[in-house]
DRENVEX-498468 format. One record per residue (C-alpha): residue number from 1; residue in one letter; x, y, z. Coordinates in Angstrom, 2 decimals. Each point is the difference from the previous one (the first is absolute). Layout:
BEGIN
NUM; A; X; Y; Z
...
***
This chain:
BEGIN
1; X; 41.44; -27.42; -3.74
2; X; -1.34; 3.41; -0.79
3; X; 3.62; 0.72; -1.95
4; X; -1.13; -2.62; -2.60
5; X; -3.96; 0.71; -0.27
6; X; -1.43; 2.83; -2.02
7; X; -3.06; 0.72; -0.24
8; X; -1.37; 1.21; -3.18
9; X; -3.63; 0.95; -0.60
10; X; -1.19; -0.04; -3.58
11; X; -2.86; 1.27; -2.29
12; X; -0.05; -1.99; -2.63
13; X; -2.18; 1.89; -2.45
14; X; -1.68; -0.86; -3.78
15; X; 1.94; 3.66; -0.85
16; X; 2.55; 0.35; 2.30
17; X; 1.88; -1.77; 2.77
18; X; 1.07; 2.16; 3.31
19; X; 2.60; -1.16; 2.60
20; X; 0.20; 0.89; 3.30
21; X; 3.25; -0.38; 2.34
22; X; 0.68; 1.79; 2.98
23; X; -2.89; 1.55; -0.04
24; X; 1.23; 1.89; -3.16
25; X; -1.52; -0.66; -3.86
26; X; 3.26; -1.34; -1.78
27; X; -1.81; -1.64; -3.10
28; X; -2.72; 1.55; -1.79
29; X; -0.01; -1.30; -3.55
30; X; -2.27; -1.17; -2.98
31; X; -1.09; -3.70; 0.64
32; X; 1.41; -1.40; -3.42
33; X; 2.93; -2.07; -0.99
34; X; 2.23; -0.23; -3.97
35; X; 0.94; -3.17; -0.66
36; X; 2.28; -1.37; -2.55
37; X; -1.67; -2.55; -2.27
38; X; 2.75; -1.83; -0.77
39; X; 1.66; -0.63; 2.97
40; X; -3.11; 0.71; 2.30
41; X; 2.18; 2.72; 1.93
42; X; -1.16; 3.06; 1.82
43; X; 0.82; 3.55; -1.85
44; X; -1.43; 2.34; 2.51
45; X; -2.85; 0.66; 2.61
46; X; -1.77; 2.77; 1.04
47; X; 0.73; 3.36; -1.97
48; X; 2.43; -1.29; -2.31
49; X; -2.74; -3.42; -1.03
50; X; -2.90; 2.80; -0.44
51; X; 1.94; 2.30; -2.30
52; X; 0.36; -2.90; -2.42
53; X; -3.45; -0.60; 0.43
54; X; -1.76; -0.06; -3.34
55; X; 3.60; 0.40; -1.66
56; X; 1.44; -3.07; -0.38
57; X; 1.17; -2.45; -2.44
58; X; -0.24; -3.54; -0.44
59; X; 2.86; -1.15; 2.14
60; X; -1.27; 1.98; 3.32
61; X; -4.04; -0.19; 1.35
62; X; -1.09; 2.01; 2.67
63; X; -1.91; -1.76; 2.59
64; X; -2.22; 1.45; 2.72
65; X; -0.13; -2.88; 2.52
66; X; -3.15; 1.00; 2.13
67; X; -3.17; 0.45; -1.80
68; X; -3.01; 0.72; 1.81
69; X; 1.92; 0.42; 3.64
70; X; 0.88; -3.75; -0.35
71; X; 3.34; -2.04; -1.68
72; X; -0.59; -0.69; -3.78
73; X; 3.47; -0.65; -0.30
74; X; 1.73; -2.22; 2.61
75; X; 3.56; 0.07; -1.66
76; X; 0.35; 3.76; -0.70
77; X; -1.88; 0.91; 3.37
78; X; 3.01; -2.18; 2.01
79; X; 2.29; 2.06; -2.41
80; X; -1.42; 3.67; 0.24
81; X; -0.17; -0.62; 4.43
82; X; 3.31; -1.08; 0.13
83; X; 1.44; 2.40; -2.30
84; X; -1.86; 2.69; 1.66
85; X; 1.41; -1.13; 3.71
86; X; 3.25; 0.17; -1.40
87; X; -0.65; 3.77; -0.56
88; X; 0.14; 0.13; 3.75
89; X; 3.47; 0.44; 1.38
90; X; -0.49; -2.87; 2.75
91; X; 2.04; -2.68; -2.17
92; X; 3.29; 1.44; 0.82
93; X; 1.38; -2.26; 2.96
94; X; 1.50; -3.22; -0.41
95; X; -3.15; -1.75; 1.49
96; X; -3.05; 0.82; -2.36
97; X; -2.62; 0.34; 2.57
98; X; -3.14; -1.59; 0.62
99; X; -2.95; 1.79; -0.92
100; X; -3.31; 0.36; 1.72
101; X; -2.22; 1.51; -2.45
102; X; -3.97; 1.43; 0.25
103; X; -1.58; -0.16; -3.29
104; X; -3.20; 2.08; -0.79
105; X; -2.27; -2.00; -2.12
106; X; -3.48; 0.50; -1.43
107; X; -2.93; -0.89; 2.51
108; X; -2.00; -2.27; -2.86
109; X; 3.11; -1.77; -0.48
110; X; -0.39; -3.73; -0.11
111; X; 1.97; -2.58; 2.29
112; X; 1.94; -0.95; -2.95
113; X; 0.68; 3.24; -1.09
114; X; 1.14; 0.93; 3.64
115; X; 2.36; -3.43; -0.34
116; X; 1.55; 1.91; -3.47
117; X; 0.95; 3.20; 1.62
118; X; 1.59; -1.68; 3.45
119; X; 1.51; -2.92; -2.63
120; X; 1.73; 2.71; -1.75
121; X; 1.21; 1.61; 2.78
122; X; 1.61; -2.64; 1.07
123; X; 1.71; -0.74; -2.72
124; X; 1.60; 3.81; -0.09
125; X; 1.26; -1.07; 3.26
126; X; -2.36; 0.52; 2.98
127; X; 0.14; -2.03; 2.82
128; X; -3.26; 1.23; 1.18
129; X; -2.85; 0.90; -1.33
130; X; -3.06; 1.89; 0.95
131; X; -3.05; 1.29; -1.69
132; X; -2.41; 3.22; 0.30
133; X; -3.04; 0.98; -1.84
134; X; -0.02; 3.68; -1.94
135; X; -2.73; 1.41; 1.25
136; X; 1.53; -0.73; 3.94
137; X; 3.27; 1.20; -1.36
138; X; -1.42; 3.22; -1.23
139; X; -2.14; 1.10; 3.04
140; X; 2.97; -0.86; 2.47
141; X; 2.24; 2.12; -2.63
142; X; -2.37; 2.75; -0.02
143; X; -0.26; 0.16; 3.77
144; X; -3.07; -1.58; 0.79
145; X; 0.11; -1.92; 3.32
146; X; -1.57; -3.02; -0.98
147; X; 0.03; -1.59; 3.37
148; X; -2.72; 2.26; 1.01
149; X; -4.25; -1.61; -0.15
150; X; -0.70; 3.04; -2.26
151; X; -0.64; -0.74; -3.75
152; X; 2.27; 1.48; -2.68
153; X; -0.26; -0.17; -3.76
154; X; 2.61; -0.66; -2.50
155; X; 0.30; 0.11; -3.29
156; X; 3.53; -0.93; -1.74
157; X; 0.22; 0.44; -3.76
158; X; 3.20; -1.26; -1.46
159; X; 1.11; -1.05; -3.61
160; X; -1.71; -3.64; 0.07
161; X; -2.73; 0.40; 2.60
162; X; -2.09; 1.77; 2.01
163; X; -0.63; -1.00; 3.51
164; X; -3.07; 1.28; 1.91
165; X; -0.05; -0.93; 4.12
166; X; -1.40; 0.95; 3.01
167; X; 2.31; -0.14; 2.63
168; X; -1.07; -0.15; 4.12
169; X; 1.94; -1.56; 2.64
170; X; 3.44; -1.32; -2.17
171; X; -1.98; -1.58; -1.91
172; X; -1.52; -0.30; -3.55
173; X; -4.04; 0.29; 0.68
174; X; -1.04; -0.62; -3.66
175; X; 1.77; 0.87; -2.82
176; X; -0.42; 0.20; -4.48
177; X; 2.86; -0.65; -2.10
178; X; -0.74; 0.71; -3.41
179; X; 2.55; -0.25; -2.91
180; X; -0.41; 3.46; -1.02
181; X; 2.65; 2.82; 0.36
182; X; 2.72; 1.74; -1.82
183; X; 1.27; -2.73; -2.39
184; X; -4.12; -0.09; -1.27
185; X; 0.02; 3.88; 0.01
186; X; 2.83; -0.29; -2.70
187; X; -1.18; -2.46; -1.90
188; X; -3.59; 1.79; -0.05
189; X; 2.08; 3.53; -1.27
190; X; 1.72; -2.24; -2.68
191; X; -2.95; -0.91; -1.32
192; X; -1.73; 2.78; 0.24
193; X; 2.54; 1.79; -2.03
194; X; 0.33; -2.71; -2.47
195; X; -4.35; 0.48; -0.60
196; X; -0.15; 3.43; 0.74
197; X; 3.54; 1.62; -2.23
198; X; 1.04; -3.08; -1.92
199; X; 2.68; 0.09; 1.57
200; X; 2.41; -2.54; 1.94
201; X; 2.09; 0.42; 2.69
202; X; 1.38; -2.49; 2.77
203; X; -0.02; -0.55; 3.28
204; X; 2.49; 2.22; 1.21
205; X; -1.57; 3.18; -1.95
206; X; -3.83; -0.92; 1.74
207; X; 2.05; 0.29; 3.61
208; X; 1.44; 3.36; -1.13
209; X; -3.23; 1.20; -1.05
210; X; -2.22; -1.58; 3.23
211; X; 2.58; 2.47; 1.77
212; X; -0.32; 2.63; -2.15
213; X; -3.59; 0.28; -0.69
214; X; -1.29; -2.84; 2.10
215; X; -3.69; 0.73; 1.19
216; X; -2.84; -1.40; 1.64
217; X; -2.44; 2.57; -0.69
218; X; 0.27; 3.32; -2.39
219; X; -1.07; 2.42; 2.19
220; X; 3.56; 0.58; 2.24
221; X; 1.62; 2.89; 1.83
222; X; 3.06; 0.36; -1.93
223; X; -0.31; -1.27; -3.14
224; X; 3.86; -1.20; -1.16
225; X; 0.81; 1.18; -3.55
226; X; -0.81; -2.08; -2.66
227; X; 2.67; -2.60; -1.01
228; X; 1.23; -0.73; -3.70
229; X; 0.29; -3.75; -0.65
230; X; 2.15; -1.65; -2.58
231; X; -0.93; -3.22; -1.17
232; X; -0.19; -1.87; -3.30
233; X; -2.29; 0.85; -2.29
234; X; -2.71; -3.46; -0.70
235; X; -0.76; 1.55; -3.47
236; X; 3.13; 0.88; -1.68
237; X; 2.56; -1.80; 2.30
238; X; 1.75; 3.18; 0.69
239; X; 1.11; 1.93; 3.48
240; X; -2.71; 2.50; 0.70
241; X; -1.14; 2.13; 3.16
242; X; -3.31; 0.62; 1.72
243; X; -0.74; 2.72; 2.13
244; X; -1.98; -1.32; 3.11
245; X; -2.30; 1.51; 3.18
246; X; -0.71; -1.36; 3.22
247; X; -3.69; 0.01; -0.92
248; X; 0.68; -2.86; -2.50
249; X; 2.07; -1.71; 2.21
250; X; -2.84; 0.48; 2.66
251; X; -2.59; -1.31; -2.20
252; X; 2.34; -2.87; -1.52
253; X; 0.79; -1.22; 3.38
254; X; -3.66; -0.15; 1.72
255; X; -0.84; -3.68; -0.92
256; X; 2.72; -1.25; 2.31
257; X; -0.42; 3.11; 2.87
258; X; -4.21; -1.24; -0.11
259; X; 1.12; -3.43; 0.83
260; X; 2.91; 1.34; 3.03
261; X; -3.18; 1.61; 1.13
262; X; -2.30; -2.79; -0.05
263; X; 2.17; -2.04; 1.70
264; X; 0.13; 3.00; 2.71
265; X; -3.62; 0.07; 0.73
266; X; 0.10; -4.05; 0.13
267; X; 2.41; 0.00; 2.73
268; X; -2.29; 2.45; 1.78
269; X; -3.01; -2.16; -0.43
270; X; 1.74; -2.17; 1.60
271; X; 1.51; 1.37; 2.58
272; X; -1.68; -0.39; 3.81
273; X; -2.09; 3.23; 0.93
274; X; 1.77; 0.73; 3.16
275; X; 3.62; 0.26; -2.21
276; X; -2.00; 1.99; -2.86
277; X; -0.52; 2.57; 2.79
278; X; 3.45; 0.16; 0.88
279; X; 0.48; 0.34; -3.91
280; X; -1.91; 2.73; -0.20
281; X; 1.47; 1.85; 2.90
282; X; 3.75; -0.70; -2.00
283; X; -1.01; -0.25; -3.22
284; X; 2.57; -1.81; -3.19
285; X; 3.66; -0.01; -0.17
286; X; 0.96; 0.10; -3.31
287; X; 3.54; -1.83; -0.67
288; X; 2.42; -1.31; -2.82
289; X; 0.79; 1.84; -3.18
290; X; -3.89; -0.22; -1.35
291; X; -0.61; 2.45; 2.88
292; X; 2.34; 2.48; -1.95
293; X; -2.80; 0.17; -2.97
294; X; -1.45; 3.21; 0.01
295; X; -3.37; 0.35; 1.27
296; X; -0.32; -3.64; 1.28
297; X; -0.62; 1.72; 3.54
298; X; -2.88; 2.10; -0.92
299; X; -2.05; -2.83; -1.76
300; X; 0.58; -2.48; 2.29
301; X; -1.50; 2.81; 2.04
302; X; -3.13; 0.71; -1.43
303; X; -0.72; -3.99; -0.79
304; X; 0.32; -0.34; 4.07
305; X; -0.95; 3.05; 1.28
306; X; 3.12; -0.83; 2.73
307; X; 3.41; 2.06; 0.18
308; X; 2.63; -1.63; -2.51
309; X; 3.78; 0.92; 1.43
310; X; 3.08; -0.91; -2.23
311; X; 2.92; -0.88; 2.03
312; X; 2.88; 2.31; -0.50
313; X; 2.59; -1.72; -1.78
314; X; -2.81; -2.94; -0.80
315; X; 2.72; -2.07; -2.23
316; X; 2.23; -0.78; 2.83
317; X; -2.47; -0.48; 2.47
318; X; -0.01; -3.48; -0.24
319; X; 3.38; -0.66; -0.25
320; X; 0.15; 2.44; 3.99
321; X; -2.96; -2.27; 0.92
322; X; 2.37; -3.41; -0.40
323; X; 2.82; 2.00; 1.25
324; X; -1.93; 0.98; 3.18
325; X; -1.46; -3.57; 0.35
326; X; 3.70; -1.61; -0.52
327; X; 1.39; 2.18; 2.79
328; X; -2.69; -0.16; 2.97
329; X; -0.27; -4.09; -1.09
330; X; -1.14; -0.62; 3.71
331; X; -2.58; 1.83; 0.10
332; X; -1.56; -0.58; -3.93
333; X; 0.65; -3.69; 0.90
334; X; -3.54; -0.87; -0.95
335; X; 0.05; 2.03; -3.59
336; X; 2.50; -1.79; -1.52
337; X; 0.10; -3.16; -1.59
***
């Protein structure tokens, strides 16, 4: 039966979506879908849906399925999976297999949320089904053994949440899920230069400029240059550019960084003293694209007082965890549901 199985594992992000097969990343594409209005047909995914992003015109919308690490959009989800599992070159014989897929999925995730993302994923064609939370994911994909009584922090900051867990024993000892991550961080840069330059810009020019400039705090090692914006103008109406610094970007984005933090020392409180030990022997791991902002490290640092790692390659590390978990499904029988 193993000729007409494959196994797939599969990050489905608020930003992006990564595919693993074979043990090999064959998908890694923006999570968002053009549609047709008209005829309700799909344009693009991934790359090709993001560059029209912000650009279209009345026939085609662009439609970001997941908001907030859960399905907003039930239709263009079931689309934008199966379109995106076609991209894998396992359709090819005259059988179309049956696919056993492991989904990673936000740990505050409701029960009927959970039923959304397995729902769709059945419609794209899985046979079977099985779920992981992000914060196991990304310690397993980091190399963490998980399995082991000692206590291990992670923190997972993607595009639609953050996820905050304390890991001992394969299993999740307490965890925070807050709604705040990379999708906020643009929206708080848009504003910020809409207040701060009258200017306006969309959401594909706040991304570019969270990787340009992005900052937690102003006071960095290697400052990047500063990065000229183009935007609209709210006074005249015409095309303009801005010349920004990490510094503002530091100090436009600390509302929403306060509140990751917060939510970091809350999962401490509550987290049993013989694990905080262990925590502060190992200290944070640091995962997901947030951990790429610059300087997120060092004040996470000197709110805790504990080491802060990021992972190396933090915005696949997820997508390795599910991978890992999908292959060795004996022995992570208890992780997934």
């Amino acid at each position: 039966m193993g000729l007409f199985t494959k196994e797939i594992a599969i990050d489905l992000g608020t930003a992006n979506t990564i595919i693993i097969y074979n043990d090999k990343v064959v998908v890694d594409e923006p999570s968002i879908v053009a549609i047709e209005r008209s005829s309700g047909k799909i344009i693009a995914v991934g790359k090709k849906a993001q560059m029209m992003h912000g650009k279209t015109h009345e026939n085609i919308k662009t439609v970001r399925p997941l908001r907030g690490g859960v399905i907003a959009d039930f239709q263009a989800a079931e689309h934008m999976i199966r379109e995106m599992i076609k991209m894998i070159e396992i359709r090819k014989s005259w059988f179309p297999p049956a696919l056993k897929m492991v989904i990673c999925i936000p740990s505050g995730i409701t029960e009927v949320e959970e039923r959304a993302v397995k729902d769709s994923a059945e419609q794209a064609g899985a046979k079977e089904v099985k779920l992981i939370h992000e914060p196991m994911a990304a310690a397993i994909g980091i190399g963490i053994d998980v399995l082991e009584p000692v206590g291990n922090m992670v923190i997972d900051i993607g595009g639609g949440t953050s996820e905050i867990a304390v890991i001992a024993l394969g299993g999740i000892v307490n965890n925070k899920s807050i709604r705040i991550a990379g999708d906020e961080f643009n929206t708080d840069i848009e504003e910020y230069m809409r207040k701060q330059h009258n200017i306006n810009i969309g959401e594909r020019t706040a991304e570019r400029i969270k990787i340009e400039v992005g900052a937690a705090i102003a006071d960095i090692e290697n400052p990047p240059a500063n990065y000229a914006v183009h935007g609209r103008d709210l006074l005249t109406g015409i095309p303009k550019e801005v010349i920004v610094n990490h510094a503002e970007i530091a100090h436009c984005l600390d509302k929403s960084v306060s509140k990751i933090e917060a939510a970091v020392l809350n999962a401490l409180e509550m987290t049993p003293p013989e694990l905080a030990s262990d925590i502060y022997e190992t200290g944070i791991y640091l995962t997901g694209g947030g951990a790429l902002l610059r300087g997120l490290d060092k004040r996470l640092h000197l709110k805790t007082k504990l080491k802060v790692h990021v992972a190396e390659d933090p915005l696949r590390a997820v997508a390795r965890g599910t991978g890992i978990a999908l292959k060795n499904f004996d022995k992570f029988t208890f992780l997934i549901k």
